[in-house]
Structure formats: structure tokens, C-alpha cells
C-alpha positions as CSV (number, residue, x, y, z in Angstrom):
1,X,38.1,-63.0,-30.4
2,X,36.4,-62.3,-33.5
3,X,34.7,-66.1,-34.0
4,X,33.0,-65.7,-30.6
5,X,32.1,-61.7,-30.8
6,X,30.2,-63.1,-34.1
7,X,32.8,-60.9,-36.4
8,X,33.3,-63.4,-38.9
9,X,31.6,-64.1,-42.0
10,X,31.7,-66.8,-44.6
11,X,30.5,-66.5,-48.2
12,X,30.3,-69.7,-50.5
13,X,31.2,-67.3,-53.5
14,X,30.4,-63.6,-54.9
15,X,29.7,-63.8,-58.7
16,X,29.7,-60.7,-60.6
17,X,29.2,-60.1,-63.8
18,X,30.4,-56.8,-63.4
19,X,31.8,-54.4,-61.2
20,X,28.7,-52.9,-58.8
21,X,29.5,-50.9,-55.9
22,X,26.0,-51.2,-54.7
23,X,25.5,-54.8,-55.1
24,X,28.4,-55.2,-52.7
25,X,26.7,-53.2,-50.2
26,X,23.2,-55.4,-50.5
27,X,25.5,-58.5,-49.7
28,X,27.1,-56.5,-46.9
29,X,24.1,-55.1,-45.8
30,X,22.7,-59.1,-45.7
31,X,26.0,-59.9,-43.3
32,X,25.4,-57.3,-41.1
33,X,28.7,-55.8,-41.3
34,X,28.1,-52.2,-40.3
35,X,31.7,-50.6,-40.0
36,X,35.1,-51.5,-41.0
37,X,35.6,-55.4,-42.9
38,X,38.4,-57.3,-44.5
39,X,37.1,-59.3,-47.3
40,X,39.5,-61.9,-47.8
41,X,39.0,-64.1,-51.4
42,X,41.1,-67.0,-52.3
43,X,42.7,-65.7,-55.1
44,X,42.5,-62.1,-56.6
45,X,39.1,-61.0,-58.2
46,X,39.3,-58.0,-59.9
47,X,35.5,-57.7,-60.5
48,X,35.0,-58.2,-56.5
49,X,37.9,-55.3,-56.1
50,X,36.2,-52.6,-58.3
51,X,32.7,-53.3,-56.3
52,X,34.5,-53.4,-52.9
53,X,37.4,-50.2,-53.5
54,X,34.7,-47.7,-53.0
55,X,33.0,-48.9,-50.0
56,X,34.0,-47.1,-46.7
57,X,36.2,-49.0,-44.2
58,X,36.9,-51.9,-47.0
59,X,40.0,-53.8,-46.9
60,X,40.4,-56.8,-49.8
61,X,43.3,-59.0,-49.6
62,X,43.7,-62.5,-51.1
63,X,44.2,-65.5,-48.7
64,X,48.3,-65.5,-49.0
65,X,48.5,-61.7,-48.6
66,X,46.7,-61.6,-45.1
67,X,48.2,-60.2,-42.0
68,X,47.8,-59.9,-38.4
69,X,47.6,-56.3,-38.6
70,X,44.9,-56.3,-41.4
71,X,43.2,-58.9,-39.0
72,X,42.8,-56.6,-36.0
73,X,42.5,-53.5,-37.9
74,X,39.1,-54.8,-39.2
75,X,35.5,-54.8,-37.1
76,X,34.5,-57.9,-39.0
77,X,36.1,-60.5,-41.4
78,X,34.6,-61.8,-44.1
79,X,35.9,-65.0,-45.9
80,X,35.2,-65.8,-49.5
81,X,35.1,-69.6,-50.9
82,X,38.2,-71.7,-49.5
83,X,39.7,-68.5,-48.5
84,X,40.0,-69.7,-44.4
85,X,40.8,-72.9,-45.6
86,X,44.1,-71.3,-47.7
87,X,45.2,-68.9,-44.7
88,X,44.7,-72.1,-42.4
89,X,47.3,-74.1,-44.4
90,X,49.6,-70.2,-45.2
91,X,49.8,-69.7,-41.2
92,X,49.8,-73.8,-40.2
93,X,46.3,-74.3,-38.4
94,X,43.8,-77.0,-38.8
95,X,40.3,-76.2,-40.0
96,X,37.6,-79.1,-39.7
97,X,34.2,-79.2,-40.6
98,X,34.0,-75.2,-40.1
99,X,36.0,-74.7,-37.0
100,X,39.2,-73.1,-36.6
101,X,41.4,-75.4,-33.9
């Protein structure tokens, strides 16, 4: 799966002060994502939307809007703040100390 093909990111937080297109690519550039992500933030962020909506192969969606499809669609996922920790409790998984169980 993604966790052990090294697909999935996590990011403390993104802090904008305004919408940048090509900041967002340094701090995807710094992941390593290369092709097609899903960013998914805990709650929408409409400064982190206008930086990501131009960005080939992006796909933002907050934690409660995620889907399976959106999942596989994506080369690499990349989670923002408490984001996992939200989808864990949406879709009824367990997340400790960083690991999905």
C-alpha cells in the first residue's frame, strides 16, 4: 500500500500569507512528490487551495470529504496537521503515535 511504497507524506502545517503557486511547488519539490498528490488539510484553507489549483496532477480535499477513489487515484498523499487523525475517526480506524492500525 501507499505507507509501505513510501507514498505518504505528513506536514505539521502550511502557512501562507498568500496564495503562491510556486511556494507550493518548493514544499512539494522538498516531499518528493513527482506526479499526481492528494493534499488532504483538516479543514478547508482557501489560501493553500489558490497555491495548490494550478499545480498539475493536484487534488485538495478536506479530511471529511476524502474518498477511496481520491485515495487510489493519487501517486502520493500528503496529510496536513491533524488531517489523518480526522479521516481516522470519519472512516473508524485507530491512529497511535503515527501509525495507522
Amino acid at each position: 500500500g501507499k505507507f509501505l511504497d513510501g507514498e505518504v507524506a505528513f506536514v505539521d502545517a502550511i502557512a501562507l500569507e498568500a496564495p503562491s503557486t510556486r511556494t507550493m511547488v518548493k514544499v512539494l519539490a522538498g516531499l518528493g512528490v513527482e506526479r499526481t498528490f492528494l493534499l488532504v488539510v483538516p479543514e478547508q484553507d482557501d489560501l493553500v487551495w489558490r497555491s495548490v489549483r494550478n499545480i498539475k496532477g493536484a487534488t485538495m480535499m478536506t479530511a471529511d470529504d476524502v474518498n477511496a477513489y481520491a485515495v487510489l487515484k493519487n501517486r502520493t498523499l500528503i496529510f496536513v496537521g491533524d488531517a489523518l487523525e480526522k479521516l481516522a475517526g470519519r472512516v473508524g480506524f485507530a491512529v497511535q503515535a503515527g501509525e495507522a492500525n
